[in-house]
GUDREN-424928 format. One record per atom (N, C-alpha, C, O, CB): chain; residue in three letters; z, y, x. Coordinates in steps of 0.2 Angstrom, whole numbers. Last residue first. Glycine has a CB too. Layout:
N
A ala Z Y X $
...
This chain:
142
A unk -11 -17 130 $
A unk -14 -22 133 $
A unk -7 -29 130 $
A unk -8 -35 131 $
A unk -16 -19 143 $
A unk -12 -4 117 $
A unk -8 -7 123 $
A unk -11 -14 125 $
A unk -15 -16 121 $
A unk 0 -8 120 $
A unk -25 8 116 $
A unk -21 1 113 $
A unk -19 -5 120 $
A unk -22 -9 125 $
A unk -28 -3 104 $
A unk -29 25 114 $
A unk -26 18 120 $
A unk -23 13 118 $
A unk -17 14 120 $
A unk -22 20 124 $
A unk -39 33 104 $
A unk -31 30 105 $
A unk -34 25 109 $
A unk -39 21 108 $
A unk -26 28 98 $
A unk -55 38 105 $
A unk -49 41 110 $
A unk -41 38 109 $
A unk -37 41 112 $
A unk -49 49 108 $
A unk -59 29 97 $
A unk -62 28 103 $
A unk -56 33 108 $
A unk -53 31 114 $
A unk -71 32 103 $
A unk -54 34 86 $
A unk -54 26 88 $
A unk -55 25 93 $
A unk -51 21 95 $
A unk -59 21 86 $
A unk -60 46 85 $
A unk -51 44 84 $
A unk -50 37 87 $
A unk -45 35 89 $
A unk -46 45 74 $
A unk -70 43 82 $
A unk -72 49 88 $
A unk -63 46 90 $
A unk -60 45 96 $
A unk -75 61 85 $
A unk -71 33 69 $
A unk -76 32 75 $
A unk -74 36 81 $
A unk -77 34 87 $
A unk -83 33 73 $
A unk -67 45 62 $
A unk -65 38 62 $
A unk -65 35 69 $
A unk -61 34 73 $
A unk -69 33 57 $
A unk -76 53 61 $
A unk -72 56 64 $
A unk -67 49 65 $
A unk -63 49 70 $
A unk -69 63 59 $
A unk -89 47 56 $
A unk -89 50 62 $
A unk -81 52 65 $
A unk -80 53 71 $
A unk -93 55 61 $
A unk -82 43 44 $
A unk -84 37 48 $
A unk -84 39 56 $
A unk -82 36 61 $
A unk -93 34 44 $
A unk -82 56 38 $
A unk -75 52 38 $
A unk -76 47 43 $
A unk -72 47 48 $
A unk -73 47 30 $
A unk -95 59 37 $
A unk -91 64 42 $
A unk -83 60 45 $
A unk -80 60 50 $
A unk -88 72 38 $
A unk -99 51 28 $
A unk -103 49 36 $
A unk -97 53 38 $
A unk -94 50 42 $
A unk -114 53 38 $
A unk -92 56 18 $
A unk -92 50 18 $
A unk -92 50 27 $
A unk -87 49 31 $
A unk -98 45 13 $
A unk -96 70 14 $
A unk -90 68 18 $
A unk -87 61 18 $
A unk -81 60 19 $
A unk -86 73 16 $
A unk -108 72 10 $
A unk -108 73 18 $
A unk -101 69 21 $
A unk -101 67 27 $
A unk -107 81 19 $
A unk -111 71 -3 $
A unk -115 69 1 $
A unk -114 67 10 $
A unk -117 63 14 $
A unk -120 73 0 $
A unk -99 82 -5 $
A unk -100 75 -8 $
A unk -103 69 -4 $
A unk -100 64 -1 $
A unk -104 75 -15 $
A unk -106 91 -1 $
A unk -99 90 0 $
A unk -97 83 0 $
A unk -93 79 3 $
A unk -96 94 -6 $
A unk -118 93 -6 $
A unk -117 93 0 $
A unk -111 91 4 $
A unk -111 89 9 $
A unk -119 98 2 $
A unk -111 96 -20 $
A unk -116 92 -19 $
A unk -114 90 -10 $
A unk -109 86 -9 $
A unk -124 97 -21 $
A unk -103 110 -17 $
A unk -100 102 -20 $
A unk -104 98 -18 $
A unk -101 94 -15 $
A unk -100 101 -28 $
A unk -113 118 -12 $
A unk -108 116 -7 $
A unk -104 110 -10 $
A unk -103 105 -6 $
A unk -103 122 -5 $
A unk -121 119 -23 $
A unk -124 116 -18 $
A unk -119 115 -13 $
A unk -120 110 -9 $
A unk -129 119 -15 $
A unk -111 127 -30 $
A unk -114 120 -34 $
A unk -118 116 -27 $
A unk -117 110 -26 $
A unk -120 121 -42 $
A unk -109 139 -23 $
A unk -104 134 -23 $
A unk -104 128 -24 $
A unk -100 123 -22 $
A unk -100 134 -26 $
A unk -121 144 -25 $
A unk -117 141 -18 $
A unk -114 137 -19 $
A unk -116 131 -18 $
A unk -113 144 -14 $
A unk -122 146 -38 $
A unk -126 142 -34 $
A unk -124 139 -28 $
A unk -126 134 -25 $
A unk -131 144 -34 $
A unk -112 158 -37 $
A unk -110 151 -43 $
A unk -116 144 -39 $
A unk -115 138 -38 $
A unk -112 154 -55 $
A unk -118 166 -30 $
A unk -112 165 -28 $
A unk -110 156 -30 $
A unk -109 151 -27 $
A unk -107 171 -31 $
A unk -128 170 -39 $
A unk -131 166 -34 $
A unk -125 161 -29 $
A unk -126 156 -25 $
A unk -135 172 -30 $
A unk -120 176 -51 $
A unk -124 170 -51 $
A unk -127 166 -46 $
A unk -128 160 -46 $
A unk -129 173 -54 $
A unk -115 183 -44 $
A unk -111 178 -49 $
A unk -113 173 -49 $
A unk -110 167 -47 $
A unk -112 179 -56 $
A unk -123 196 -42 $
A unk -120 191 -37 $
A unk -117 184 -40 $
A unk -118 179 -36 $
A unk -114 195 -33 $
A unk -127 197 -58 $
A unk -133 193 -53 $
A unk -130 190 -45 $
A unk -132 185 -42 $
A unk -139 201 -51 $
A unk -113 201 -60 $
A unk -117 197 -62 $
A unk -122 194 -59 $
A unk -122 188 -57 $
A unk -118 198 -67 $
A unk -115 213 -52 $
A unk -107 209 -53 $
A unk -112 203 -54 $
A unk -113 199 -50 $
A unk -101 212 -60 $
A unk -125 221 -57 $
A unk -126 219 -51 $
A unk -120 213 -49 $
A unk -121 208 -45 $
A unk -126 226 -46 $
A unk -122 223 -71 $
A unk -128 218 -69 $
A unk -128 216 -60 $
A unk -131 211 -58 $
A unk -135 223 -70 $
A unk -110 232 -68 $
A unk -110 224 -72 $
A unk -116 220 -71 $
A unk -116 214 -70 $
A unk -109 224 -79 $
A unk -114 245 -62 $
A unk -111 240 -59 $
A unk -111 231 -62 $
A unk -112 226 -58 $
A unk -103 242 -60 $
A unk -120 254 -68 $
A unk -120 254 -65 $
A unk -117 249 -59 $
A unk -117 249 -53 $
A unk -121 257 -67 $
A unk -131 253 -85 $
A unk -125 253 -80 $
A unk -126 253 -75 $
A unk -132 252 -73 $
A unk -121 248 -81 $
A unk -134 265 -97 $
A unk -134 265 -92 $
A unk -130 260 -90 $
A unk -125 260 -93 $
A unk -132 270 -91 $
A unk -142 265 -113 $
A unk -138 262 -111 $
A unk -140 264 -102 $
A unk -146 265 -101 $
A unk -139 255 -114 $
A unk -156 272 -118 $
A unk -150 271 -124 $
A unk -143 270 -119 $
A unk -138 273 -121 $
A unk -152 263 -131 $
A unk -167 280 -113 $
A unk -161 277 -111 $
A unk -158 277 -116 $
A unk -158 283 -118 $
A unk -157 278 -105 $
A unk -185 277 -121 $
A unk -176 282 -119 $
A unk -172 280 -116 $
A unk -173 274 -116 $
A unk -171 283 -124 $
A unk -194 270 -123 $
A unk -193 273 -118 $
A unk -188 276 -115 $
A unk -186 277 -109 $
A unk -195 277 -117 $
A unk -196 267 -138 $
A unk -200 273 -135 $
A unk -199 275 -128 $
A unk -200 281 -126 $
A unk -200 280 -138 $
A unk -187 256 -137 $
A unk -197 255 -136 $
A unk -200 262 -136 $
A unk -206 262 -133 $
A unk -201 250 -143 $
A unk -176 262 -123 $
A unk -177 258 -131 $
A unk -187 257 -130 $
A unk -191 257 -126 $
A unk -175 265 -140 $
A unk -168 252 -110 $
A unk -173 259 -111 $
A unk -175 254 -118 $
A unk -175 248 -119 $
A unk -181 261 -105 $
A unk -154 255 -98 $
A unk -157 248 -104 $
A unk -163 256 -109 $
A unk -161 262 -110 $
A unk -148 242 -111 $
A unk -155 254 -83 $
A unk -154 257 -88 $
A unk -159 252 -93 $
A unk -164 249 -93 $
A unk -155 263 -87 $
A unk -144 250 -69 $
A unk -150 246 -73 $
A unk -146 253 -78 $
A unk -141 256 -78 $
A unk -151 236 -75 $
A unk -144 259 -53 $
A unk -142 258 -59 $
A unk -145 252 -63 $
A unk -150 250 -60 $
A unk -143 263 -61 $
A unk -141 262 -35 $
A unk -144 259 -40 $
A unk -144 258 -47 $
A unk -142 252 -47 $
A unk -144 254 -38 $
A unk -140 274 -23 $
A unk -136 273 -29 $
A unk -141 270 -35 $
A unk -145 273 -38 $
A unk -133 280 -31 $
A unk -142 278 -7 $
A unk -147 277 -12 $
A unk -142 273 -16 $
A unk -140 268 -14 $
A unk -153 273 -11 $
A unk -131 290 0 $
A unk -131 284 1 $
A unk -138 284 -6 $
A unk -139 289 -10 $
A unk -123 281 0 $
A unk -123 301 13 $
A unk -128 300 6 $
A unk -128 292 6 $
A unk -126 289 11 $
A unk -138 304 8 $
A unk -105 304 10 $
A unk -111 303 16 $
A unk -117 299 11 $
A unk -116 296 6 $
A unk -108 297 24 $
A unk -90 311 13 $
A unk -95 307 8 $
A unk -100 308 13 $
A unk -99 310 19 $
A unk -98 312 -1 $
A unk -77 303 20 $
A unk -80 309 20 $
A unk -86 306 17 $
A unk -88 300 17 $
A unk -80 313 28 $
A unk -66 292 23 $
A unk -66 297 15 $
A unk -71 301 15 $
A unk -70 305 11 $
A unk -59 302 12 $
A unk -69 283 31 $
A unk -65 289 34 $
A unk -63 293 28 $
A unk -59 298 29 $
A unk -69 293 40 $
A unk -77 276 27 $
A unk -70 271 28 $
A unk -68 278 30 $
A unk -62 277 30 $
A unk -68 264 35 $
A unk -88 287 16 $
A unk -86 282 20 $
A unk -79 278 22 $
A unk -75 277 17 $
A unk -88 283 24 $
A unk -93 289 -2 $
A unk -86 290 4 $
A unk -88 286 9 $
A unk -91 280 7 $
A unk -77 287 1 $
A unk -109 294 -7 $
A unk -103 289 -8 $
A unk -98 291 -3 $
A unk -100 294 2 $
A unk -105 280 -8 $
A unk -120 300 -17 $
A unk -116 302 -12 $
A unk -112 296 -12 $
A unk -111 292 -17 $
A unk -113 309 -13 $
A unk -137 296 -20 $
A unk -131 301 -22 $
A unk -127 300 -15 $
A unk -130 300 -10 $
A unk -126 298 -29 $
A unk -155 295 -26 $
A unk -151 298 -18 $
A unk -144 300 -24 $
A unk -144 303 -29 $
A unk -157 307 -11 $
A unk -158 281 -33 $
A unk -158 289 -36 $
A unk -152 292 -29 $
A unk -146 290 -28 $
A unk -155 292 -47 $
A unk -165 272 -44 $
A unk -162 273 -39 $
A unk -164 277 -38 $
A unk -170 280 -39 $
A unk -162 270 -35 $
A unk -165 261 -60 $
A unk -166 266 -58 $
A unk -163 267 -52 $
A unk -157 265 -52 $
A unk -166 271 -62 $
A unk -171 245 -65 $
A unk -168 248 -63 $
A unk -171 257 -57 $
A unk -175 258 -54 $
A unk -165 242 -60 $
A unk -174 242 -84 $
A unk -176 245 -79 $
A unk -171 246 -73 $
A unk -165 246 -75 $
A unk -178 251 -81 $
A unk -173 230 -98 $
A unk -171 234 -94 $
A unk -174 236 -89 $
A unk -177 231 -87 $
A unk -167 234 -92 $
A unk -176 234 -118 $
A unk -177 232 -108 $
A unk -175 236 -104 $
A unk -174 242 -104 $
A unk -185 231 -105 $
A unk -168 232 -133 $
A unk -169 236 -127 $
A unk -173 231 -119 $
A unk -171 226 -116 $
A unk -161 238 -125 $
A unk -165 222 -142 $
A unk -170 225 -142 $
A unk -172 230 -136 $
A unk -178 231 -135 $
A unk -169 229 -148 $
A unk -146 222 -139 $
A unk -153 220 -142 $
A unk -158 224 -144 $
A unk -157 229 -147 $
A unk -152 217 -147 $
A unk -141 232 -126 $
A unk -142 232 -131 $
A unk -147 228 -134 $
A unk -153 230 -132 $
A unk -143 237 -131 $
A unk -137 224 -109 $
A unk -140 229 -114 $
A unk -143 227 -120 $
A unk -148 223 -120 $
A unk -145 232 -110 $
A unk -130 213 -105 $
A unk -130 220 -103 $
A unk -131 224 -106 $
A unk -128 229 -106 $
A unk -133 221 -101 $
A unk -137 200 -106 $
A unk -131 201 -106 $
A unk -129 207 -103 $
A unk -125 207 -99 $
A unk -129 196 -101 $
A unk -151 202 -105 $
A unk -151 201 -111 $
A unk -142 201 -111 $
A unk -140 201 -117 $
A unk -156 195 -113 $
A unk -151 208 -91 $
A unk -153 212 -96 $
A unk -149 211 -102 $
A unk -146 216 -105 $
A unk -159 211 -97 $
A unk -152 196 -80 $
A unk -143 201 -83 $
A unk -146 205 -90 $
A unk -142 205 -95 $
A unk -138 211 -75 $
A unk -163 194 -80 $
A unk -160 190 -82 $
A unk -152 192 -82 $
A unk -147 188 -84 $
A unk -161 185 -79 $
A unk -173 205 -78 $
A unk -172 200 -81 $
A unk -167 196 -84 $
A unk -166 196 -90 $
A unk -175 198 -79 $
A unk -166 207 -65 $
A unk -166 212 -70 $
A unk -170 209 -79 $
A unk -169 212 -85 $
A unk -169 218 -65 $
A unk -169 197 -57 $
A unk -160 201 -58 $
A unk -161 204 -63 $
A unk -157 203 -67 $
A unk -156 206 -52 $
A unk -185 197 -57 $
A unk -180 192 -60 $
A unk -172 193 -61 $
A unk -170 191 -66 $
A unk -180 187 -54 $
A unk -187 208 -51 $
A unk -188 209 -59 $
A unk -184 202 -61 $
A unk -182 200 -67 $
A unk -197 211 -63 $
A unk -174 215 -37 $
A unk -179 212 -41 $
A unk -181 211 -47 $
A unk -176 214 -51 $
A unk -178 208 -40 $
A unk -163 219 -35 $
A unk -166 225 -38 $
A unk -173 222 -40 $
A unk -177 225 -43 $
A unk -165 233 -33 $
A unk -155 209 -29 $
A unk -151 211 -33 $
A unk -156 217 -38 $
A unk -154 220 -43 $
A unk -143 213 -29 $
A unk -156 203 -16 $
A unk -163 201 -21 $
A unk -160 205 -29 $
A unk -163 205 -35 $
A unk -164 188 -21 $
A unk -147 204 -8 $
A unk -155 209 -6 $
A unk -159 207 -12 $
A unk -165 210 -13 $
A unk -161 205 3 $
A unk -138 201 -13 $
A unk -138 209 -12 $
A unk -143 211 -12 $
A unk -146 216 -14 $
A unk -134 213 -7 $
A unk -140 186 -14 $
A unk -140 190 -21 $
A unk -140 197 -21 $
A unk -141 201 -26 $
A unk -135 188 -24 $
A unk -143 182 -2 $
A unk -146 183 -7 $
A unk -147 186 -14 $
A unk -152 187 -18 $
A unk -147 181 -6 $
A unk -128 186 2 $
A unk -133 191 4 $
A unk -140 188 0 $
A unk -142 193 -3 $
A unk -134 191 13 $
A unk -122 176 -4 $
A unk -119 184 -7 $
A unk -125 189 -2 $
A unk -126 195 -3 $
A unk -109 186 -4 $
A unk -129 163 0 $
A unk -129 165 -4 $
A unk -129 172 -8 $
A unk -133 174 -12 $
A unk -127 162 -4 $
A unk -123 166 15 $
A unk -130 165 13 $
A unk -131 165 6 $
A unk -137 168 6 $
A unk -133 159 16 $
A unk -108 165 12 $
A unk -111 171 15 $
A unk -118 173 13 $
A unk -120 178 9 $
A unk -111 170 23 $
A unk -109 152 8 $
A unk -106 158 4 $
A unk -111 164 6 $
A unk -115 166 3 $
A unk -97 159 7 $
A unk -112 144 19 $
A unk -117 143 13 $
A unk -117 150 9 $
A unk -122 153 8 $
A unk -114 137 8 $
A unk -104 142 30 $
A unk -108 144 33 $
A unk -114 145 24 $
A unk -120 148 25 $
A unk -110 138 40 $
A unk -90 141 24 $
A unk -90 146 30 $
A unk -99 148 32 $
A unk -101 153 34 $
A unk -85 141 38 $
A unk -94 128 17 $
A unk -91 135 13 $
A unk -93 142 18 $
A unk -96 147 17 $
A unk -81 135 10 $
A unk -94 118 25 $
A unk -99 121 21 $
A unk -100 127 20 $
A unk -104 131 22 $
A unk -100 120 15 $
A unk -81 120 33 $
A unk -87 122 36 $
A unk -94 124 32 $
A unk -98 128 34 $
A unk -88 118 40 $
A unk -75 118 18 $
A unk -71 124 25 $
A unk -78 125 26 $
A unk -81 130 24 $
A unk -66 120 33 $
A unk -80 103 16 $
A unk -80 109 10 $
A unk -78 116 14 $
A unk -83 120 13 $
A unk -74 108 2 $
A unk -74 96 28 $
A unk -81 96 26 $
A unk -82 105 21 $
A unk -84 110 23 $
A unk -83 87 21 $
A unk -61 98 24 $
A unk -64 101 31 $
A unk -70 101 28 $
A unk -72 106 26 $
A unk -63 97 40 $
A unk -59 91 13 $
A unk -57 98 12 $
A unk -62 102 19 $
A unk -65 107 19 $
A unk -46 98 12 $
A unk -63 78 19 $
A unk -69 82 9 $
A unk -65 90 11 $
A unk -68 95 9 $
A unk -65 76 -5 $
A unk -51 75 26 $
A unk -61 76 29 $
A unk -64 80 24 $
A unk -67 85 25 $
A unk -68 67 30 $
A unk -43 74 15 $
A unk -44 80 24 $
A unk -52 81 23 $
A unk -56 86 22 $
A unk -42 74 34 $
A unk -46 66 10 $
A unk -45 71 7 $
A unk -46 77 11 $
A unk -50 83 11 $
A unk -39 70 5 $
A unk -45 53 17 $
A unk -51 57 13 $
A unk -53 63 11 $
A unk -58 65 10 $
A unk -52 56 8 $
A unk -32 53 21 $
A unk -37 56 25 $
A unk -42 57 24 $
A unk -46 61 27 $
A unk -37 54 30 $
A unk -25 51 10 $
A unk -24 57 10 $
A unk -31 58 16 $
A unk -34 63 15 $
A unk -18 58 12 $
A unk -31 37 7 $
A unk -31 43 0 $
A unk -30 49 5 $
A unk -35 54 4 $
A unk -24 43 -8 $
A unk -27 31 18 $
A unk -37 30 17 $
A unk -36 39 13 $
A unk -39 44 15 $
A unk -42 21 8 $
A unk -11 31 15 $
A unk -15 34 21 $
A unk -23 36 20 $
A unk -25 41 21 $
A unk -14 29 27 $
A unk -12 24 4 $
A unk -12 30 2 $
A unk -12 34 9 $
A unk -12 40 8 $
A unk -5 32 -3 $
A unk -16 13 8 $
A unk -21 13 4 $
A unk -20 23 3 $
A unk -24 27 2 $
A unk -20 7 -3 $
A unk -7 9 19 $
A unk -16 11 19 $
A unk -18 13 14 $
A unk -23 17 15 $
A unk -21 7 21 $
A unk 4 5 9 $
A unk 3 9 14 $
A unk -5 11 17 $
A unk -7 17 15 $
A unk 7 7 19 $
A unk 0 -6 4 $
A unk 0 0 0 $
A unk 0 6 4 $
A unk -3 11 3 $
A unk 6 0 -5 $
């Protein structure tokens, strides 16, 4: 019984370290595809209908403003919006944050599902390799 709940915890390890190094290198690559790809018509497509008004489309508008740096002193920056426009065109709806929240959400939430997958997939062979590296390095008494 004793092995059995030794196997349980050191499965555990390896699937937590395996999921660590995914995560350390997947995350990142994911939240940058979603900043660079965040003003595309697919992002904007697809926060729209969670955003703005039935009946409305959305647009994203960018427009020189200002923002603080780490020091508090403003300094220009390009300031993104979606606006949700009616069928003559109007803005009925401004936002300026929730679509962009969401579209990271979205690509963030695809990491994670590829880091489970990969996770799964990986941390059998990793158990066997790290089994195999610990085997080879204890000295068994003659």
């Amino acid at each position: 019984m004793k092995s059995v709940a030794t196997s349980s915890f050191s499965g555990c390890m390896v699937w937590i370290i395996v999921v660590g190094i995914l995560s350390s290198c997947l995350l990142p690559v994911a939240f940058t595809i979603g900043i660079t790809t965040s003003e595309s018509d697919l992002a904007v497509k697809t926060t729209t209908p969670y955003v703005c008004p039935k009946g409305t489309t959305g647009h994203v508008n960018s427009y020189e403003g200002m923002t603080p740096d780490e020091t508090g002193v403003d300094t220009p920056a390009t300031v993104y919006e979606l606006q949700c426009l009616d069928t003559a065109g109007h803005v009925v709806y401004t936002d300026p944050i929730m679509w962009g929240f969401m579209w990271l959400g979205i690509w963030v939430g695809i990491g994670v599902l590829v880091i489970i997958v990969l996770a799964l997939l990986l941390a059998a062979p990793a158990g066997i390799l790290i089994g195999r590296f610990l085997s080879r390095t204890t000295t068994r008494p003659a």
